[in-house]
C-alpha positions as CSV (number, residue, x, y, z in Angstrom):
1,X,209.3,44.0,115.7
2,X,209.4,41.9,118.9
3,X,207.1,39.7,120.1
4,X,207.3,38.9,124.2
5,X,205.0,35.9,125.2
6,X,204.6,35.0,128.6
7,X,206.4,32.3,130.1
8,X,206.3,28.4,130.1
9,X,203.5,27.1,131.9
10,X,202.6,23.6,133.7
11,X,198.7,23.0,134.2
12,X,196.6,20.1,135.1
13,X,194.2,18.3,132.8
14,X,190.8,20.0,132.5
15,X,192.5,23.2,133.8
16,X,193.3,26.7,131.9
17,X,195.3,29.4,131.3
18,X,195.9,32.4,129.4
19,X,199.0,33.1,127.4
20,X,199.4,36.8,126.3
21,X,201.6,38.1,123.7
22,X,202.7,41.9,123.6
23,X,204.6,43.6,120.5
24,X,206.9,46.3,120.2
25,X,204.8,48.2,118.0
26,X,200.8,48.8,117.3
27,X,199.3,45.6,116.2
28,X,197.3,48.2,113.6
29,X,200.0,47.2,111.5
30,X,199.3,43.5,111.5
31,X,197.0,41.9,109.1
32,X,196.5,38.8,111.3
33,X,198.0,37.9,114.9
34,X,197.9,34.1,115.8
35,X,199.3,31.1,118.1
36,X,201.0,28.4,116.5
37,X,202.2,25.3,118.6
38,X,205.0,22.7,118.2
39,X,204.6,19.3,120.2
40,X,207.3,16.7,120.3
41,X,208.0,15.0,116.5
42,X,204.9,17.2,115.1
43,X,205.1,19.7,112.3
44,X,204.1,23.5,113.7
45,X,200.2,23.8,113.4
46,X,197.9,26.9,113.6
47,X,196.0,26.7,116.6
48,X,194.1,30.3,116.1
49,X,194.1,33.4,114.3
50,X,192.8,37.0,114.7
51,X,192.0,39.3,111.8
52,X,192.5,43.0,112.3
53,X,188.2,43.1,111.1
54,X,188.2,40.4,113.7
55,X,187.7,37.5,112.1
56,X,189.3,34.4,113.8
57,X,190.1,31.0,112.7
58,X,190.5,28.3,115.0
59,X,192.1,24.5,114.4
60,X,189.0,21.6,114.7
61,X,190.9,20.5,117.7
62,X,190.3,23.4,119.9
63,X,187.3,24.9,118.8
64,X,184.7,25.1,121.4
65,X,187.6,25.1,124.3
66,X,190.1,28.0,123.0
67,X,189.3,32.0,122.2
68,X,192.0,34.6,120.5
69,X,191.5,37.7,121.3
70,X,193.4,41.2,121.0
71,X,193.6,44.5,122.7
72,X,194.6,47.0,120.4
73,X,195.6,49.8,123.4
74,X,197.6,47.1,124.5
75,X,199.2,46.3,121.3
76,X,198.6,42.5,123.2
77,X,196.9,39.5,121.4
78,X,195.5,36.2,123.8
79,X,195.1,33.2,123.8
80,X,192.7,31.8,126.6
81,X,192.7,28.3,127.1
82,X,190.1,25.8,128.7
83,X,189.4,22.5,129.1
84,X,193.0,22.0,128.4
85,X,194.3,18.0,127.2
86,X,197.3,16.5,127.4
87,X,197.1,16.8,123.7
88,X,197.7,20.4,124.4
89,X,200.9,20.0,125.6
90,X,203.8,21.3,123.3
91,X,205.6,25.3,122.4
92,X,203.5,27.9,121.8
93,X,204.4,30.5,119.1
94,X,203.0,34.3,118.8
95,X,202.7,35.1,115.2
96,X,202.3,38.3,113.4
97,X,201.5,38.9,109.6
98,X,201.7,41.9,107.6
99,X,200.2,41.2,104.2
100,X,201.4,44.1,102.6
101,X,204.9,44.2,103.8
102,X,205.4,40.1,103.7
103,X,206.9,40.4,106.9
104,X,206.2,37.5,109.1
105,X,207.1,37.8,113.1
106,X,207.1,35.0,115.9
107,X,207.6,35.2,119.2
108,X,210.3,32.8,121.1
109,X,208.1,30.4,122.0
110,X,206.1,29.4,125.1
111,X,206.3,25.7,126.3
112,X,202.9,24.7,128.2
113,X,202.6,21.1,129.7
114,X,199.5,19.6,130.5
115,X,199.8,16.6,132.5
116,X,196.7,14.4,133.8
């Protein structure tokens, strides 16, 4: 399974973006789809989730400002974000779960900057 995320981005404070991630195969066969980020010295964090009923999770720290979404013809999940911080900045990974399998899938990583 491969997972293609769009490429790195530089945005300004208070701006926002979108970042997409498409797989090679139907995301019917994922459990959960998510963004992870990575900023400079800091452990990887969960930033959202997407449930195949659905049901998304979102860190404290974005709530309110970032939305997951999927689109299952697309076999694409997003992330839309607004109101970005510099905070933001760092990698951001595409995740895929399948909970019966155990198999876990990331994309390569998409570095956005956000600079004020």
């Amino acid at each position: 399974v491969q997972l293609q995320a769009s490429g790195e981005v530089v945005v300004q404070a208070g701006g926002s973006l979108r970042l997409s991630c498409a797989a090679s195969e139907s995301i019917f066969s994922f459990n959960t789809m998510g963004w992870y980020r990575q900023a400079p010295g800091k452990q990887r964090e969960l930033v959202a989730r997407i449930f195949s009923s659905g049901t998304t999770n979102y860190a404290d720290s974005v709530k309110g400002r970032f939305t997951i979404s999927r689109d299952n013809a697309k076999n694409t999940v997003y992330l839309q974000m607004n109101s970005l911080k510099p905070d933001d900045t760092a990698v951001y990974y595409c995740n895929a779960i399948n909970f019966h399998t155990g198999n876990i899938y990331w994309g390569q990583g998409t570095l956005v900057t956000v600079f004020s």
